[in-house]
C-alpha distance (Angstrom), angle and dihedral (degrees) to the residues before:
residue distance angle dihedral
X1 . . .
X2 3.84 . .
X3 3.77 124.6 .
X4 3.57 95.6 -108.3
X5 3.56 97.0 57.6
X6 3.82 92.6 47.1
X7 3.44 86.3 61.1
X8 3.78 101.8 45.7
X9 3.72 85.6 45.3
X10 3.84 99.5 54.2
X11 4.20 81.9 45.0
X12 3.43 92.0 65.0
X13 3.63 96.3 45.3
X14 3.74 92.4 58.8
X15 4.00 92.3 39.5
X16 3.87 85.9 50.6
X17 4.27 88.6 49.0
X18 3.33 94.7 47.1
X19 3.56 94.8 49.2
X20 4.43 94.6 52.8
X21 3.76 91.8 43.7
X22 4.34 95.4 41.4
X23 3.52 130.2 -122.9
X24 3.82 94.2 -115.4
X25 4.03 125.6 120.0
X26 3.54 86.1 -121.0
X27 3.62 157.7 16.2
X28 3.84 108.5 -139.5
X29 3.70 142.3 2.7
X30 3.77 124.8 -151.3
X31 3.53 108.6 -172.5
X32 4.04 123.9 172.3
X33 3.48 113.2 -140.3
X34 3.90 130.0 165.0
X35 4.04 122.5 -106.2
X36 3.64 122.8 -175.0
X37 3.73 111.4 -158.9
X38 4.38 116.5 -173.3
X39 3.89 115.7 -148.6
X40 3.48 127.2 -168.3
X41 3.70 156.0 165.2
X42 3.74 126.3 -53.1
X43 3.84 95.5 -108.4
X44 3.73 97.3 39.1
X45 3.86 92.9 46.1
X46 3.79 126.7 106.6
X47 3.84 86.9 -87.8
X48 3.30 105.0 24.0
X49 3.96 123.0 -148.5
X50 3.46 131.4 -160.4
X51 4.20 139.0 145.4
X52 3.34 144.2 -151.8
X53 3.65 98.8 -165.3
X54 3.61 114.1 118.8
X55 3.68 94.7 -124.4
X56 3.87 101.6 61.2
X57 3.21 130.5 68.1
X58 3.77 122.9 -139.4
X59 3.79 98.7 -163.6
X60 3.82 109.5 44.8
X61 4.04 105.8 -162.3
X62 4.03 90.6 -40.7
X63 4.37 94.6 -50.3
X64 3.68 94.3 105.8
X65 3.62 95.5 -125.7
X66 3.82 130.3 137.3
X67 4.06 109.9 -110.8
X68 3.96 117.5 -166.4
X69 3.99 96.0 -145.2
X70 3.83 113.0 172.4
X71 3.78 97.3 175.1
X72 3.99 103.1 58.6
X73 3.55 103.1 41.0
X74 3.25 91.3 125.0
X75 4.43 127.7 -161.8
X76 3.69 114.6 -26.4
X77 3.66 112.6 -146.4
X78 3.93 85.3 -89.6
X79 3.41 95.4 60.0
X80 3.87 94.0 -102.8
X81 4.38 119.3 138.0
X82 3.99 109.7 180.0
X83 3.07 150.1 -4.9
X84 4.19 121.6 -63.4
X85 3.90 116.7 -88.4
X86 3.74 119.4 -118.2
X87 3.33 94.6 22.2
X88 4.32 156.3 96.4
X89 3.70 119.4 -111.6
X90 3.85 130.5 -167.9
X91 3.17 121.6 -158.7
X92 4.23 138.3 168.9
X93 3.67 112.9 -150.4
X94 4.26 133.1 145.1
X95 4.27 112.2 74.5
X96 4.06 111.9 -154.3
X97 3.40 121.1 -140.4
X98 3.86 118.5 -162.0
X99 3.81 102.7 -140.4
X100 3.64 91.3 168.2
X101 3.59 144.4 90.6
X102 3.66 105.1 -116.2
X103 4.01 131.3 67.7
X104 4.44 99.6 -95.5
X105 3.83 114.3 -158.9
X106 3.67 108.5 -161.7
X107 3.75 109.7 -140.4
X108 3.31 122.4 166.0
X109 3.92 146.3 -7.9
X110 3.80 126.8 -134.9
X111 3.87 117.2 -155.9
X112 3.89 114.2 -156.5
X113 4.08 124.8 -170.9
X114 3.89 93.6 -8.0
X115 3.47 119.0 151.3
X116 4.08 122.6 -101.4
X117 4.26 90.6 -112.2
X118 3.96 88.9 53.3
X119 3.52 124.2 62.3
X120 3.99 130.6 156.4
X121 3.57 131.5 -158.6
X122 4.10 143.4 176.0
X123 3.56 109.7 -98.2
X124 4.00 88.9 -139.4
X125 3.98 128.2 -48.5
X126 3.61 114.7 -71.2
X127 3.79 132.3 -169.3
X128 3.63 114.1 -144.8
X129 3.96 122.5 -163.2
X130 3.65 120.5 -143.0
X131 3.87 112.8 -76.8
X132 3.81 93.4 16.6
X133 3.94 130.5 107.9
X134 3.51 136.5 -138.7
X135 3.79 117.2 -154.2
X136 3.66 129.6 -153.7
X137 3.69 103.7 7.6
X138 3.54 102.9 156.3
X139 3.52 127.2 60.9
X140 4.02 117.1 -156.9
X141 3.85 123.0 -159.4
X142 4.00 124.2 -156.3
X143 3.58 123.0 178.7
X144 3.51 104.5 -169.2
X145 4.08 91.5 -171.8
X146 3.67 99.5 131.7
X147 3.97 122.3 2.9
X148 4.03 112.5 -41.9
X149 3.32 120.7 -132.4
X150 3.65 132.2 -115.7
X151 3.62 99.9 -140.3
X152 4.35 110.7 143.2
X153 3.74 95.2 -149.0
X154 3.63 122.3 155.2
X155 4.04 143.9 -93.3
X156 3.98 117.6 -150.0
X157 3.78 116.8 -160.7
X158 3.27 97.7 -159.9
X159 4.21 117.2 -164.2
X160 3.66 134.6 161.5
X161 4.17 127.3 -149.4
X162 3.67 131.6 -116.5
X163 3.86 89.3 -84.7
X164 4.14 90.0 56.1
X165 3.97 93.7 -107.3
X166 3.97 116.4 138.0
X167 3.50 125.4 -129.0
């Protein structure tokens, strides 16, 4: 092997290292900086939701959050109080308002821990300009065939900007 090719050889091992491990003065950064994040309500939130079905509640125990509750409904002006026995109701319930600035598209919703008589879906996907509502979104199931469970699982409405990102 000649001299030259040593050398160009050697080069391109070090060109090559350099390369895998990076050229950088350094590998990570942690930096602490301070974030202030607002929370609020349901109805005063960036989509805002709120019902006027008789079986959710829009202010659960002062956390403004919506509550399916199928046991306390109580009378409805026409002397009604639950839902039938033996039997599967449909209903549409939860109205969005977009209290944003962006364009929302609501797309989906995720159900976590409910109970197998109970189940909730999105009506179909929506987009929702800013300052305009949506009503009656989601549509709950109960089968009340047997006993129904108590179980307080979860409903996600799941919906995603202009730009595509969740939230």
């Amino acid at each position: 092997m000649n001299r030259r090719s040593m050398i160009a050889g050697i080069g391109s091992i070090a060109a090559a290292g350099a390369a895998v491990t990076g050229m950088g003065a350094f590998q990570s950064v942690e930096a602490d900086r301070q974030v202030t994040i607002s929370v609020t309500g349901d109805a005063t939130a960036y989509l805002g939701l709120s019902s006027d079905n008789e079986f959710i509640n829009n202010d659960n125990g002062g956390t403004s959050t919506l509550t399916l509750d199928l046991g306390s409904a109580g009378a409805s002006n026409t002397g009604g109080s639950g839902l039938n026995n033996e039997s599967v109701t449909t209903f549409r319930a939860v109205n969005v308002a977009n209290n944003g600035e962006d364009d929302a598209t609501l797309t989906s919703v995720e159900t976590d821990d409910l109970s197998s008589d109970v189940s909730a879906s999105l009506v179909s996907a929506v987009e929702i300009s800013p300052g305009n509502m949506a009503n009656d979104v989601i549509e709950f199931t109960v089968d009340t065939r047997g006993s129904v469970s108590t179980n307080a699982g979860s409903v996600t409405l799941v919906a995603e900007d202009s730009d595509g990102a969740q939230s």
